[in-house]
DOMARTI-823457 format. One record per residue (C-alpha): chain; z, x, y. Coordinates in steps of 0.2 Angstrom, whole numbers, always signed. Example, Ala and Ser with C-alpha at 12.3 -4.5 7.8 and 13.67 -1.06 7.14 Angstrom:
<rs>
<r><chain>A</chain><up>+39</up><east>+62</east><north>-22</north></r>
<r><chain>A</chain><up>+36</up><east>+68</east><north>-5</north></r>
</rs>
This chain:
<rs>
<r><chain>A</chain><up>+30</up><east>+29</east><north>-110</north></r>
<r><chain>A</chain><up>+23</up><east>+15</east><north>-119</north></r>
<r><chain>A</chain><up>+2</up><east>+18</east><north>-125</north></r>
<r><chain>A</chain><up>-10</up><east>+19</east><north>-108</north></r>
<r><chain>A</chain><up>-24</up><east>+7</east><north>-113</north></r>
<r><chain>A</chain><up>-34</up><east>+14</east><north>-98</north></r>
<r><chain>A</chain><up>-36</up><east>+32</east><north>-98</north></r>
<r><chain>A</chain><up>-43</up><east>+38</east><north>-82</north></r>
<r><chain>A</chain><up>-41</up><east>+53</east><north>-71</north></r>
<r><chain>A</chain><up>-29</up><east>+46</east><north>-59</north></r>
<r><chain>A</chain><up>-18</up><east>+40</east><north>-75</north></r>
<r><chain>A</chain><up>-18</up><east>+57</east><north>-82</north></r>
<r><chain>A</chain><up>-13</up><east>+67</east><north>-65</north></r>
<r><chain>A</chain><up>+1</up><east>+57</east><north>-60</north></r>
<r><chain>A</chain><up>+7</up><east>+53</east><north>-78</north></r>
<r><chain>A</chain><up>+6</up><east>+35</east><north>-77</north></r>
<r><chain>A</chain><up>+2</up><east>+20</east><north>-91</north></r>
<r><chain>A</chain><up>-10</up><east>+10</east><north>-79</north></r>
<r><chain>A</chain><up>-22</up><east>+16</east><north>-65</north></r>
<r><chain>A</chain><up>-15</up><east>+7</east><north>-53</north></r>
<r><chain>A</chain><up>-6</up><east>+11</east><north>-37</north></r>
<r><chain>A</chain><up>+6</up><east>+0</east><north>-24</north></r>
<r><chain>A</chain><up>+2</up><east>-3</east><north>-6</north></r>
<r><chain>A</chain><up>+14</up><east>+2</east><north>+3</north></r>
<r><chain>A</chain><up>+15</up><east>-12</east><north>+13</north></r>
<r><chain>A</chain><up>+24</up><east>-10</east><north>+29</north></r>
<r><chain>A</chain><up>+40</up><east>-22</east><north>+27</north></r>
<r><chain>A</chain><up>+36</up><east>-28</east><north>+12</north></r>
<r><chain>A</chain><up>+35</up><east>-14</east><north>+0</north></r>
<r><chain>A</chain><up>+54</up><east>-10</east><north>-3</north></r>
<r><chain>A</chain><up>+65</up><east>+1</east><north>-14</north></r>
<r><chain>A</chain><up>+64</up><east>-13</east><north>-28</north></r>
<r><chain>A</chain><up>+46</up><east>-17</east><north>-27</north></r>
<r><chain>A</chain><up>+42</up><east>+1</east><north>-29</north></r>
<r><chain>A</chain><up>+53</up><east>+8</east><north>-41</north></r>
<r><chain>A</chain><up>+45</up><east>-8</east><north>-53</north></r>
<r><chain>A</chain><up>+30</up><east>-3</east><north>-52</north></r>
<r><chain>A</chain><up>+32</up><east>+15</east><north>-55</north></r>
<r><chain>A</chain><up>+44</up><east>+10</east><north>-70</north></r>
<r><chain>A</chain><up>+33</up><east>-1</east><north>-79</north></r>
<r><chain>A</chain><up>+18</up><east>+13</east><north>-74</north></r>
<r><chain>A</chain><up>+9</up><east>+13</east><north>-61</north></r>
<r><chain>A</chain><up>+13</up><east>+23</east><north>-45</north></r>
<r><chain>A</chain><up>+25</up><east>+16</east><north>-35</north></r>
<r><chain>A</chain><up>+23</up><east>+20</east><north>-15</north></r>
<r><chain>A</chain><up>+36</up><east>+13</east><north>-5</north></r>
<r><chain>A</chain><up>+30</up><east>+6</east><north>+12</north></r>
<r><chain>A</chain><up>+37</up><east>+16</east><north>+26</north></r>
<r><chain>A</chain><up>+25</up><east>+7</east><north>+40</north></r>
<r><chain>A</chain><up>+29</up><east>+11</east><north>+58</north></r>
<r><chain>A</chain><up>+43</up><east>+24</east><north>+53</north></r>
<r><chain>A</chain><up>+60</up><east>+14</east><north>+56</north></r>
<r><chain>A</chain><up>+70</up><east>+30</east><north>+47</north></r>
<r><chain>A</chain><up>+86</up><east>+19</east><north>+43</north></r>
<r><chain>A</chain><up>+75</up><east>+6</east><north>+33</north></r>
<r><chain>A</chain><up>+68</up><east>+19</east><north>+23</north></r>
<r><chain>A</chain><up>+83</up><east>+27</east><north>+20</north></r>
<r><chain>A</chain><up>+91</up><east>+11</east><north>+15</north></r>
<r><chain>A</chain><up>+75</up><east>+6</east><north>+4</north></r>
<r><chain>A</chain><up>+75</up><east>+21</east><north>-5</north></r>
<r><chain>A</chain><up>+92</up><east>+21</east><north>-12</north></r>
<r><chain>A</chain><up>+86</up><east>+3</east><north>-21</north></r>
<r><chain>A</chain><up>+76</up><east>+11</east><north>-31</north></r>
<r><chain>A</chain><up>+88</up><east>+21</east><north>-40</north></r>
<r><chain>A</chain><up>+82</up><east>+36</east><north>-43</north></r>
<r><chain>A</chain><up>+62</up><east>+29</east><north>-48</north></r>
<r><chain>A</chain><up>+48</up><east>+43</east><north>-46</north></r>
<r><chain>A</chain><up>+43</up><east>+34</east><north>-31</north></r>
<r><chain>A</chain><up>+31</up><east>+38</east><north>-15</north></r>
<r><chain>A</chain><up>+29</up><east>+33</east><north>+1</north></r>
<r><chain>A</chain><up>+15</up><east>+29</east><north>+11</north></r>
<r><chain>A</chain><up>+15</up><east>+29</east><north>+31</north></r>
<r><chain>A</chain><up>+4</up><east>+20</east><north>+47</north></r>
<r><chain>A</chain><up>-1</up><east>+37</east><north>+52</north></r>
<r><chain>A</chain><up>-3</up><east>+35</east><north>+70</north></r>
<r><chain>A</chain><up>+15</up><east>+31</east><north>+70</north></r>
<r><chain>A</chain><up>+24</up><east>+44</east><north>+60</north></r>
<r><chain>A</chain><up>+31</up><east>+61</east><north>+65</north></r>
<r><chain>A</chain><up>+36</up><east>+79</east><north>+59</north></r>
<r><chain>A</chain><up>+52</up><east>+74</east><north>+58</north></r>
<r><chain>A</chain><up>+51</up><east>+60</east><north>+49</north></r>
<r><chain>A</chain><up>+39</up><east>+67</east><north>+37</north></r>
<r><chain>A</chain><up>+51</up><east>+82</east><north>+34</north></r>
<r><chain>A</chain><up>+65</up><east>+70</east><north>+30</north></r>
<r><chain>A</chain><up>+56</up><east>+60</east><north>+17</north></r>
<r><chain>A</chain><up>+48</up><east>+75</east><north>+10</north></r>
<r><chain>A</chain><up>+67</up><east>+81</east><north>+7</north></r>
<r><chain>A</chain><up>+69</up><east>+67</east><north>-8</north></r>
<r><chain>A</chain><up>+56</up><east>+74</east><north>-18</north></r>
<r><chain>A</chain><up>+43</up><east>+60</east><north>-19</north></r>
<r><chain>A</chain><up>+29</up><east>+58</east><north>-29</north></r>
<r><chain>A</chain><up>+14</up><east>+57</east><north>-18</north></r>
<r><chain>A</chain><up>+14</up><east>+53</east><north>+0</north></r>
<r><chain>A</chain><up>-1</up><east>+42</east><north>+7</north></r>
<r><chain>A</chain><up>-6</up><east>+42</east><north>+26</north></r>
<r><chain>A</chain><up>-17</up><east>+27</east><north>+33</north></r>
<r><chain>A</chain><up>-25</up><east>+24</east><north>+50</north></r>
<r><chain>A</chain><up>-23</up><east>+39</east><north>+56</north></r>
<r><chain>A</chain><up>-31</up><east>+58</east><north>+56</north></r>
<r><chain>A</chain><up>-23</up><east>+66</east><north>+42</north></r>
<r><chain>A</chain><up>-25</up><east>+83</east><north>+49</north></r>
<r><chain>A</chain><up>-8</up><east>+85</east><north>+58</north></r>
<r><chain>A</chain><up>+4</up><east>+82</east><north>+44</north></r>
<r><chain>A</chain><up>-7</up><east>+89</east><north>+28</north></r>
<r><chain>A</chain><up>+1</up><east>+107</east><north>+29</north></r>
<r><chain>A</chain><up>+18</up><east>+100</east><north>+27</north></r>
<r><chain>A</chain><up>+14</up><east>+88</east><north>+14</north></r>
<r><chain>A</chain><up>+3</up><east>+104</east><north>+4</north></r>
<r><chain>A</chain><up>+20</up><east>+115</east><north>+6</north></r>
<r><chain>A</chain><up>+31</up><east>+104</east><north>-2</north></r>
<r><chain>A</chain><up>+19</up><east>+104</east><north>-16</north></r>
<r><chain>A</chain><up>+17</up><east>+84</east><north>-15</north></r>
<r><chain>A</chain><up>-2</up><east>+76</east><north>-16</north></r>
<r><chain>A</chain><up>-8</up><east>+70</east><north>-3</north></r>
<r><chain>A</chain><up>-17</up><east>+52</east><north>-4</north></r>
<r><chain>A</chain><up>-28</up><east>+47</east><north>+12</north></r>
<r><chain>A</chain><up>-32</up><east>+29</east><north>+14</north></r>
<r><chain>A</chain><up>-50</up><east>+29</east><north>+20</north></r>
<r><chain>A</chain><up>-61</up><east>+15</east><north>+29</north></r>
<r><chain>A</chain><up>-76</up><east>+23</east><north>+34</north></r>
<r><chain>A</chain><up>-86</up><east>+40</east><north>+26</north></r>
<r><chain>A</chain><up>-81</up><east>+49</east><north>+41</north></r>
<r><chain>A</chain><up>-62</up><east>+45</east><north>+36</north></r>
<r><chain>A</chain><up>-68</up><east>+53</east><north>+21</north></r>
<r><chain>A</chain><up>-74</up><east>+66</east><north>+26</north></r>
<r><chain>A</chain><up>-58</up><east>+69</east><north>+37</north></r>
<r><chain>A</chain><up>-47</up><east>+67</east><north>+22</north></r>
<r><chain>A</chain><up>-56</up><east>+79</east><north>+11</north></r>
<r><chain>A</chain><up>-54</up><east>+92</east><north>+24</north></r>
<r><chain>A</chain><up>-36</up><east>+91</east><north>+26</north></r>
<r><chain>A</chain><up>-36</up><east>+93</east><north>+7</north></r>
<r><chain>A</chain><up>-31</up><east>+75</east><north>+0</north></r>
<r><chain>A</chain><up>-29</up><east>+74</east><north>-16</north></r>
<r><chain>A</chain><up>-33</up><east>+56</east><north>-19</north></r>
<r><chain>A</chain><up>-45</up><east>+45</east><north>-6</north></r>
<r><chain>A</chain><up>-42</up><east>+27</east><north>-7</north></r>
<r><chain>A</chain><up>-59</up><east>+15</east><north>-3</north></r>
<r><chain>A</chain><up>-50</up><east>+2</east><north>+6</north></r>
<r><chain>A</chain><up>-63</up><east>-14</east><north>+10</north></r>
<r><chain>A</chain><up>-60</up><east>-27</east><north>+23</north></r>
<r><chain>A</chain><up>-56</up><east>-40</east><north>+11</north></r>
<r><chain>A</chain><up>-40</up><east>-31</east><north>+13</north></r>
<r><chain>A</chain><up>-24</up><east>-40</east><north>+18</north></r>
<r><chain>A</chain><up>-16</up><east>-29</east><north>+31</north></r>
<r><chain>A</chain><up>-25</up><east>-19</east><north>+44</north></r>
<r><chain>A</chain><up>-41</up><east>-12</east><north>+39</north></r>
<r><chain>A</chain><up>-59</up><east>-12</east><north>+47</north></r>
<r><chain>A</chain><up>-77</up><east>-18</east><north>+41</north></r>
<r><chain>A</chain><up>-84</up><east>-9</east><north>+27</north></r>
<r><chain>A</chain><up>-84</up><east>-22</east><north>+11</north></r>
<r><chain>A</chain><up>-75</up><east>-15</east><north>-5</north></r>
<r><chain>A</chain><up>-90</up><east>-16</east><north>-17</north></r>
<r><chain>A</chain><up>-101</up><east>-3</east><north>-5</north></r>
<r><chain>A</chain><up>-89</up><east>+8</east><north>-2</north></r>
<r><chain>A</chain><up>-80</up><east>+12</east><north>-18</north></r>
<r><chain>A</chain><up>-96</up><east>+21</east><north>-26</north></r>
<r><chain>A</chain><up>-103</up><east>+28</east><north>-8</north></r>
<r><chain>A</chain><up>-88</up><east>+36</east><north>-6</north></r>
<r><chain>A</chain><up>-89</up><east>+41</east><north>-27</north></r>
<r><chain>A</chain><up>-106</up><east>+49</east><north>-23</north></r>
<r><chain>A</chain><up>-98</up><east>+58</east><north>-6</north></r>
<r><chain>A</chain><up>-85</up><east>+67</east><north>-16</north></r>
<r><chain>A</chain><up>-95</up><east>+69</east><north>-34</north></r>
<r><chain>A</chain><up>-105</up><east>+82</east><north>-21</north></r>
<r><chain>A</chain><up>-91</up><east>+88</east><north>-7</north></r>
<r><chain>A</chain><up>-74</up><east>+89</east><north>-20</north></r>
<r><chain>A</chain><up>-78</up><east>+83</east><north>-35</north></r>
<r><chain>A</chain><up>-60</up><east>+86</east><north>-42</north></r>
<r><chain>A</chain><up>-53</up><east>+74</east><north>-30</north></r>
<r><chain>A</chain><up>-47</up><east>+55</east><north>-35</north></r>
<r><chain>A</chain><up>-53</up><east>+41</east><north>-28</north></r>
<r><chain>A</chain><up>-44</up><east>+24</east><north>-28</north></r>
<r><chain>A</chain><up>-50</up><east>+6</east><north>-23</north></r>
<r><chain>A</chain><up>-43</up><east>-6</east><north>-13</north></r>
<r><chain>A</chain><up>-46</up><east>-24</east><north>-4</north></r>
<r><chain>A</chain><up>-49</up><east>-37</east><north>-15</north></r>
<r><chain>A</chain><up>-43</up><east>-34</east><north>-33</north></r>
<r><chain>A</chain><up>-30</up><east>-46</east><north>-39</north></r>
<r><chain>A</chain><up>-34</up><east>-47</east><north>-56</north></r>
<r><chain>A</chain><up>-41</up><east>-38</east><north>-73</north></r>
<r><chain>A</chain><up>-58</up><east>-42</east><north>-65</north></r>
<r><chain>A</chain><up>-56</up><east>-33</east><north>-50</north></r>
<r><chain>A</chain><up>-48</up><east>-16</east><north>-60</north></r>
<r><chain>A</chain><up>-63</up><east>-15</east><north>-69</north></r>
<r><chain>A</chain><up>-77</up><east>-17</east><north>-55</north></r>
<r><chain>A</chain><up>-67</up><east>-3</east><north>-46</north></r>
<r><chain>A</chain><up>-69</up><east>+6</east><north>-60</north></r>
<r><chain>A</chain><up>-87</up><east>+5</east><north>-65</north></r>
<r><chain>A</chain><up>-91</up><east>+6</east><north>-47</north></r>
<r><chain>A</chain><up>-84</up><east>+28</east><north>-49</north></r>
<r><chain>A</chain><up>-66</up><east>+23</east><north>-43</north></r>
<r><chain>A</chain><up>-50</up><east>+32</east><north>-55</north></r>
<r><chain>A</chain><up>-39</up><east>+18</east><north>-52</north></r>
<r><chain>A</chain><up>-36</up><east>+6</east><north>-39</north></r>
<r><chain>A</chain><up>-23</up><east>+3</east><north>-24</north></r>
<r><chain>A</chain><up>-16</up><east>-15</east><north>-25</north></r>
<r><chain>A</chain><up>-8</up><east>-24</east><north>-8</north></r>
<r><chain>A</chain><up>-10</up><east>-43</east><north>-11</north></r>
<r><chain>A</chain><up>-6</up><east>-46</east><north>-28</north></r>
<r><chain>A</chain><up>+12</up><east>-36</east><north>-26</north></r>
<r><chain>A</chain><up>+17</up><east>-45</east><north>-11</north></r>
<r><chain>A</chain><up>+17</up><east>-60</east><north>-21</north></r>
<r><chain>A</chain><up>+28</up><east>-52</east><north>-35</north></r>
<r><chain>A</chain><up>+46</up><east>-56</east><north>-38</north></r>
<r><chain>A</chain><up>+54</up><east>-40</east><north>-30</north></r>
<r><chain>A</chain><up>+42</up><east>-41</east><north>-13</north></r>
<r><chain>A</chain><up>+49</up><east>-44</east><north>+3</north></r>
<r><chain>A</chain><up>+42</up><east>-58</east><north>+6</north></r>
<r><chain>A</chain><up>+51</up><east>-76</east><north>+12</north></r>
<r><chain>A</chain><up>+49</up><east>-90</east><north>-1</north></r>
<r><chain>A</chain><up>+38</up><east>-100</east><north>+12</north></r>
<r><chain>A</chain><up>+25</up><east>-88</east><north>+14</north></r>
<r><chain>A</chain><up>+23</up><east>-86</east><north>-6</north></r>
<r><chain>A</chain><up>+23</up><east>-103</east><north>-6</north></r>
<r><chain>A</chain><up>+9</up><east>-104</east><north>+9</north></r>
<r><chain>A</chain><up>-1</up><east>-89</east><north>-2</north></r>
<r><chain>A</chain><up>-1</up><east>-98</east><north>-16</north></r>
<r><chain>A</chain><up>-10</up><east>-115</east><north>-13</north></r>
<r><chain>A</chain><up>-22</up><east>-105</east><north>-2</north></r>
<r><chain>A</chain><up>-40</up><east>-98</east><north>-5</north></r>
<r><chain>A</chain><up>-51</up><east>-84</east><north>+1</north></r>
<r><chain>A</chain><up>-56</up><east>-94</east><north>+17</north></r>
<r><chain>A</chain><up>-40</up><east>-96</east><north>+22</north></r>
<r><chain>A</chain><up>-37</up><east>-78</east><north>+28</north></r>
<r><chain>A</chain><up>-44</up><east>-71</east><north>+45</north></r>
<r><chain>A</chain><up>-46</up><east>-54</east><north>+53</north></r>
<r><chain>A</chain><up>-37</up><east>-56</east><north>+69</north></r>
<r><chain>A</chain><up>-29</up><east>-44</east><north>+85</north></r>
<r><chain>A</chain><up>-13</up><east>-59</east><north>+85</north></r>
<r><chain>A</chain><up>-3</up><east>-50</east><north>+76</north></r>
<r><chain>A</chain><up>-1</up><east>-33</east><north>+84</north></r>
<r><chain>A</chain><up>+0</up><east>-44</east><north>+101</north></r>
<r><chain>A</chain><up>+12</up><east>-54</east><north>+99</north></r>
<r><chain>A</chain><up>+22</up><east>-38</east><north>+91</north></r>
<r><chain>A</chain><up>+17</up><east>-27</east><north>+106</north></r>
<r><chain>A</chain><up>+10</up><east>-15</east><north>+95</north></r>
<r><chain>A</chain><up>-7</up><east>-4</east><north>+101</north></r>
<r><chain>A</chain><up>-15</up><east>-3</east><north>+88</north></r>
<r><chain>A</chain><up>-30</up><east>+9</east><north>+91</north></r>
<r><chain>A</chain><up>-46</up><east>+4</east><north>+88</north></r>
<r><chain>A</chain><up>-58</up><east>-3</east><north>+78</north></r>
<r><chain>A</chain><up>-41</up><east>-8</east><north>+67</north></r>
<r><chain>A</chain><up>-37</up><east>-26</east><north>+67</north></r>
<r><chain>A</chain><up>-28</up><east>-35</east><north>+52</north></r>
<r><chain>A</chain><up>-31</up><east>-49</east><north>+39</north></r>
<r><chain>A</chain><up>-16</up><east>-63</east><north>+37</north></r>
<r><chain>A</chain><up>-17</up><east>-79</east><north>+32</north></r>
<r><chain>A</chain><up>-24</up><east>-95</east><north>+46</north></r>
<r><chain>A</chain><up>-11</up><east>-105</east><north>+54</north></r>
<r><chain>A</chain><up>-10</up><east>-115</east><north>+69</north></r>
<r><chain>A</chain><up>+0</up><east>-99</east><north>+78</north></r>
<r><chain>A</chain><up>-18</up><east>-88</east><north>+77</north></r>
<r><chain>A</chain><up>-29</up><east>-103</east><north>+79</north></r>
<r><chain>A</chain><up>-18</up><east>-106</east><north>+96</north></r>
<r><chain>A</chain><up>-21</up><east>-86</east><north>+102</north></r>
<r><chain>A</chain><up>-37</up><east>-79</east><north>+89</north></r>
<r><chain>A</chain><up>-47</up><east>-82</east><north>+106</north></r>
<r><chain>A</chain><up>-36</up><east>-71</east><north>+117</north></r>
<r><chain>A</chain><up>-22</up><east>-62</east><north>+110</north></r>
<r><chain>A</chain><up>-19</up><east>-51</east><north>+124</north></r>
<r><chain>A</chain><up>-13</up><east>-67</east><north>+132</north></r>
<r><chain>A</chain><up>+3</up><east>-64</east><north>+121</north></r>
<r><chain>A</chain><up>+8</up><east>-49</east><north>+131</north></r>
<r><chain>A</chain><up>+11</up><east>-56</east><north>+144</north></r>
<r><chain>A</chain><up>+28</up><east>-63</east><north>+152</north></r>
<r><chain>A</chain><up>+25</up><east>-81</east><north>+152</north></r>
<r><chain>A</chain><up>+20</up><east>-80</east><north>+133</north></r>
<r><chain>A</chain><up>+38</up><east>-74</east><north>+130</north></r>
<r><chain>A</chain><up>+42</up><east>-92</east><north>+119</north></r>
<r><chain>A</chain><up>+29</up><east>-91</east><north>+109</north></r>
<r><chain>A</chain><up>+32</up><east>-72</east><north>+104</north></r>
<r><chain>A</chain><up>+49</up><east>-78</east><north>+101</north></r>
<r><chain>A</chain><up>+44</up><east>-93</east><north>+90</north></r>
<r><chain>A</chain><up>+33</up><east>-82</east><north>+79</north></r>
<r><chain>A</chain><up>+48</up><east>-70</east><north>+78</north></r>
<r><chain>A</chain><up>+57</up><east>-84</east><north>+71</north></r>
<r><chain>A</chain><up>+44</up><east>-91</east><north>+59</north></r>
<r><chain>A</chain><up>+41</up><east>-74</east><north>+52</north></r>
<r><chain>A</chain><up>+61</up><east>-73</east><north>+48</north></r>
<r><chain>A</chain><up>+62</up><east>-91</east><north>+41</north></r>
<r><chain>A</chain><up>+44</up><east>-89</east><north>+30</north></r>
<r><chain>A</chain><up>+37</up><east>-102</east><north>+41</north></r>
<r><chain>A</chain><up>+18</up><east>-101</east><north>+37</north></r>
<r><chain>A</chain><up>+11</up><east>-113</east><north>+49</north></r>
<r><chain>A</chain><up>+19</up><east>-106</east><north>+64</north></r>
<r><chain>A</chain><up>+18</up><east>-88</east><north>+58</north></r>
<r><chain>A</chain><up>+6</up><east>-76</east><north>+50</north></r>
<r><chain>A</chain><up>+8</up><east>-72</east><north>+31</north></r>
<r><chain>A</chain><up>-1</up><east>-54</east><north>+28</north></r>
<r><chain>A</chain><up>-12</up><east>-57</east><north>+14</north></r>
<r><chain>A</chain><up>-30</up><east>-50</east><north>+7</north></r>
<r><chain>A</chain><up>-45</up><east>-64</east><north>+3</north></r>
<r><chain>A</chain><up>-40</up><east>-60</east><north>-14</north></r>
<r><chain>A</chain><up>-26</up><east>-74</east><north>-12</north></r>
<r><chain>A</chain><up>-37</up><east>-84</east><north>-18</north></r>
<r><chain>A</chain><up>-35</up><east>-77</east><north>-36</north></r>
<r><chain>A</chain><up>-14</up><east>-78</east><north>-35</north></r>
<r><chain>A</chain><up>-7</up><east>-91</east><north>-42</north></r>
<r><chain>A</chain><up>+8</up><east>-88</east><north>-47</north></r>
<r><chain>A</chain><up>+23</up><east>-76</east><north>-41</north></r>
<r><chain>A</chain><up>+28</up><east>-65</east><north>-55</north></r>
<r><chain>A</chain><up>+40</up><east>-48</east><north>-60</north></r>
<r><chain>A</chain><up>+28</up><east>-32</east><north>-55</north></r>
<r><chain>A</chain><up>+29</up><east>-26</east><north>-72</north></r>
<r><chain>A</chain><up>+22</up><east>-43</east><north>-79</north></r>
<r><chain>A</chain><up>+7</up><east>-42</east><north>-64</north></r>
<r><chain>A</chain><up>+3</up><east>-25</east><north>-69</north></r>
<r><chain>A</chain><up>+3</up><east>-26</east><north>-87</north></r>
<r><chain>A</chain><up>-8</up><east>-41</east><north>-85</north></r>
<r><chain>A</chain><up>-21</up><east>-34</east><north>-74</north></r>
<r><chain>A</chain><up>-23</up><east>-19</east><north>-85</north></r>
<r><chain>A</chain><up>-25</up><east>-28</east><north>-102</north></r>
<r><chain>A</chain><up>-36</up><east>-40</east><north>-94</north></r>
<r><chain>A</chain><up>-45</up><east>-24</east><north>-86</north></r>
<r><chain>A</chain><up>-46</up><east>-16</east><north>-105</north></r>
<r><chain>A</chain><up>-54</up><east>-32</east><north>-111</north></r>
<r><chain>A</chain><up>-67</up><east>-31</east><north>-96</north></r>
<r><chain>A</chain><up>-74</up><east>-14</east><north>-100</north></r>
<r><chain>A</chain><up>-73</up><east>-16</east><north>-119</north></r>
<r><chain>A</chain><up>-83</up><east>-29</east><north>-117</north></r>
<r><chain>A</chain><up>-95</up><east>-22</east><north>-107</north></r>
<r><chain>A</chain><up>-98</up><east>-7</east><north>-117</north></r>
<r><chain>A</chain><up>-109</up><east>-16</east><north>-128</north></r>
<r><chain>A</chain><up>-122</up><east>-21</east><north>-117</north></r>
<r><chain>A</chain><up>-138</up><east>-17</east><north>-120</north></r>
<r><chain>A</chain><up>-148</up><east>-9</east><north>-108</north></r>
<r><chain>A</chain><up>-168</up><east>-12</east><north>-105</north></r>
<r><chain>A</chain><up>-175</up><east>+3</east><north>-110</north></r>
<r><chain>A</chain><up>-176</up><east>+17</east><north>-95</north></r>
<r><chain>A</chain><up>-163</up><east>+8</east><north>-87</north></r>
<r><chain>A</chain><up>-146</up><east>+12</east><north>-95</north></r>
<r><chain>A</chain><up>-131</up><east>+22</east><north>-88</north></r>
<r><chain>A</chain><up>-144</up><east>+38</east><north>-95</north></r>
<r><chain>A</chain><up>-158</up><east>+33</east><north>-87</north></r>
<r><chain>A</chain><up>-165</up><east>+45</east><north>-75</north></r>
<r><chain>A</chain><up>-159</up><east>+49</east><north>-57</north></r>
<r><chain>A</chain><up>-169</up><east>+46</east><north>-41</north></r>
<r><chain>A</chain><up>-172</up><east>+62</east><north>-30</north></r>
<r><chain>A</chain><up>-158</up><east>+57</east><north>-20</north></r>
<r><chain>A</chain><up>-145</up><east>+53</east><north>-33</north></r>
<r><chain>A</chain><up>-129</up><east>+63</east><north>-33</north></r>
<r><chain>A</chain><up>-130</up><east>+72</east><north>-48</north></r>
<r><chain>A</chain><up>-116</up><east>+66</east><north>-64</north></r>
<r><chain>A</chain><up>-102</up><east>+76</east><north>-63</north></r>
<r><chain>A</chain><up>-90</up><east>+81</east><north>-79</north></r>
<r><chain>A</chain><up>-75</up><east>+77</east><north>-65</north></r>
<r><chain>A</chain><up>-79</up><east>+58</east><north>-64</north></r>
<r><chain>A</chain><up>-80</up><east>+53</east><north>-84</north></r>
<r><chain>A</chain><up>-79</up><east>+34</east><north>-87</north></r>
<r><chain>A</chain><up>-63</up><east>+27</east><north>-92</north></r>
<r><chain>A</chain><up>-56</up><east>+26</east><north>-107</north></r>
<r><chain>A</chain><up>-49</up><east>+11</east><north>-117</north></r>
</rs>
């Protein structure tokens, strides 16, 4: 493996060249997509969503063989479909919206780590007592279902929660961070590495229709909404306080006021036309999943070119920054407050 130019925590426990792991975004995250990123590498999780067993099955066998993971809606997977994805060995598996709690002796038995995507301290909390290895910080500027709490707040409060509660657990960013800029806040906000969903899906090897890349690419930031549409017109229950972020079209400003209506009987044409905008990438009638961080993507690109971009650009960031000069008393030694977590030797600052 080639020279890691960010030598972090989560780079050295999984082995890996970058600190940077794939969502695994449900239905978009396949075989290919997976095993890129986990050969050019990062971590690799393959997006196995609502737990469709044949698509997973199929999925896994495009990527040949890659140290790949998997990651799962939690809420909607079961001991039995753990138990069969545990059986190929992968390198981590990831659980999201959802109490961890049911599947964690499993995963512990078959000696893979455990990574538990985390919106709220309480998720923390719930995470680190099932034993997670690795706790992702996900922020609402994510694409994809997610809650309120805004990335930049939640990365170190949650660095502080496990500095004192597990400080040998890692601790990954996520929502918002599309670029070198993005890797290197998540890092000196306390975060090992970073989860990224947005900036993959517009890669190459995503499952992703032409239109919708197209659509992602002339949008901004402002063109994304947190909206209930989605799971509505899907006929999912999605528990609450979960809703998710795609990109605006005239499909959610037509329902965004009352999506439940698309439940019911008489909305049957329009669930069918947003079935068939999805298939045929039709963003104005459909509902691209992506973050606010669409606004820095302008281009769709191979994984491994994305990856290696975001880290050199990332390298660049923090060497820069480590020859700021501090006030004095007010430098990365200065003194702690009373009720400042104390430094730990488990969370040293990158290296580049």
């Amino acid at each position: 493996m080639a020279e890691t130019l960010i030598d972090t925590r989560f780079t050295r426990a999984f082995a890996l060249r970058h600190p940077v792991a794939l969502a695994p975004m449900a239905g978009t995250t396949g075989g290919r997509l997976a095993a890129a990123v986990a050969q050019a590498g990062g971590l690799g999780l393959l997006g196995g969503g609502y737990g469709d067993a044949d698509w997973i099955a199929r999925e896994w066998a495009l990527a040949e063989g890659a140290p790949i993971g998997i990651g799962f809606i939690t809420w909607r997977l079961t001991p039995a479909l753990l138990a069969e994805c545990l059986d190929r060995g992968p390198r981590a598996v990831m659980l999201s919206f959802g109490d961890p709690a049911p599947f964690a002796a499993a995963i512990h038995a078959a000696g893979v780590p455990l990574i538990c995507q985390c919106q709220t301290l309480d998720h923390a909390r719930a995470a680190l007592d099932a034993g997670a290895s690795t706790v992702v910080a996900q922020g609402a500027e994510a694409g994809g279902h997610g809650q309120s709490r805004g990335t930049f707040t939640l990365v170190p409060e949650l660095a502080d929660l496990i500095a004192v509660r597990a400080p040998g657990t890692l601790l990954l960013a996520a929502g918002g961070i599309a670029d070198g800029r993005g890797l290197a806040a998540s890092l000196m906000l306390g975060a090992d590495g970073a989860l990224i969903g947005s900036r993959f899906w517009a890669a190459t090897e995503a499952l992703v229709p032409p239109g919708f890349h197209a659509a992602a690419i002339a949008a901004d930031g402002d063109a994304t909404l947190r909206t209930r549409t989605v799971d509505a017109v899907r006929g999912f229950d999605w528990p609450a306080p979960f809703d998710i972020r795609v990109l605006r079209s005239s499909f959610t400003d037509r329902w965004h006021a009352d999506p439940q209506a698309l439940r019911a009987p008489g909305a049957a044409n329009a669930r069918a036309d947003w079935a068939a905008a999805q298939a045929e990438g039709d963003a104005s009638n459909g509902s691209p999943v992506a973050g606010e961080a669409v606004g820095l993507i302008h281009d769709i690109a191979p994984a491994a070119d994305i990856l290696a971009r975001l880290t050199a650009e990332a390298a660049q960031r923090l060497c820069s920054s480590s020859v700021h000069k501090y006030p004095p008393g007010e430098g990365p030694e200065a003194p702690r407050g009373a009720d400042s977590p104390p430094s730990t030797p488990d969370h040293p600052a990158p290296e580049v």
